[in-house]
N, C-alpha and C positions, 0 to 999 in steps of 0.2 A: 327546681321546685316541682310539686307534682300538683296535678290537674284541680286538687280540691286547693291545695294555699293560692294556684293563679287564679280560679273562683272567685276565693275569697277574698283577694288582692283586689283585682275587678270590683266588687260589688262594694268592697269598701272605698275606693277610689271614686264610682258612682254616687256611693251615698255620700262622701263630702261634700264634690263637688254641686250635686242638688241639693243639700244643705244651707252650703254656703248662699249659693243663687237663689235658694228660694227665701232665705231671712232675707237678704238683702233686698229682694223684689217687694217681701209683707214690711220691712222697715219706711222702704220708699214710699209706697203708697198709701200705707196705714189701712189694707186690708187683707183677708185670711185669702193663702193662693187657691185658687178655683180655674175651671175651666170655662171665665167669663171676666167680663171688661171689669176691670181695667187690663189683662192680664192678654184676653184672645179676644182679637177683634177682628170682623172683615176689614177696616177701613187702615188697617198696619199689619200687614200680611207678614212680613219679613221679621216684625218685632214679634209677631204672635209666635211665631214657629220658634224663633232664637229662643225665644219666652219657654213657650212649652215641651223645648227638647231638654234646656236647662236643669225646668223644674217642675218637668210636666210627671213623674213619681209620688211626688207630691199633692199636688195637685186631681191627681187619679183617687189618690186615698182620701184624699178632705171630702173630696165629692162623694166615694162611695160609703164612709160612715157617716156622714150627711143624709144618703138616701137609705141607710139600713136605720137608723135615726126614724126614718120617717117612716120607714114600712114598707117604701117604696122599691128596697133591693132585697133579695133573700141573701141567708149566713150564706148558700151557697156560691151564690155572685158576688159578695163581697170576701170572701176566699178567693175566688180567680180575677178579684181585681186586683188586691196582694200578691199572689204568683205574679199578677202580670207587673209587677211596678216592680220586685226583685228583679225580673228578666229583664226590667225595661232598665232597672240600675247598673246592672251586669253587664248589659249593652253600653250604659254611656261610657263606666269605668272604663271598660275597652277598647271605645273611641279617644278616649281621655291618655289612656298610658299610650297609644298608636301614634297619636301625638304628638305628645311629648318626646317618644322616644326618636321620631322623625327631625322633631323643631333640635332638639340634642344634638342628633346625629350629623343634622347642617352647621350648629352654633361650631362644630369639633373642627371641620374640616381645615385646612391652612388655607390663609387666606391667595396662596401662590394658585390654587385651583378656578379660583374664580379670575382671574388677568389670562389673557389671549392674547 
């Protein structure tokens, strides 16, 4: 494969799986994902983080056409919050296929490797 299809491998693997995670999180709660409670809270550190590395692309973007909405962000800032949520999908995809091809590579092995 060469460097633009693993790319784009990557960032489509990203945007699934924040897809997936983030319907599922606006189904649960019955509200739009933000970078605010119910979703990021100081008092569930560990769910906020799971939360926002899930579906925090998401969440980047709702917020920043929310403030470009308001006046509050210029086209140019909300152009580098899009660069930054591709990057940021490109990143998960990547964590995502490094993964799985780890969690694979263990399910493969014979089980005679694991007995001592």
């Amino acid at each position: 494969m060469t460097a633009v299809q693993l790319g784009a491998f990557a960032f489509l693997v990203g945007l699934t799986l924040c897809g997936l995670a983030g319907s599922i999180m606006e189904m649960v709660s019955g509200r739009r994902l933000a970078f605010a409670a119910p979703y990021v809270t100081p008092a569930h550190v560990f769910r906020s983080l799971t939360m926002t590395v899930a579906a925090g692309p998401f969440m980047l973007v709702n917020d920043a056409l929310d403030a470009h909405r308001e006046q509050r962000l210029s086209t140019a800032g909300l152009g580098s919050c899009m660069c930054t949520a591709v990057v940021w999908l490109m990143a998960l995809g990547v964590v995502t296929i490094t993964i799985a091809s780890l969690v694979g590579s263990l399910l493969s092995l014979p089980l005679d490797q694991f007995r001592s």
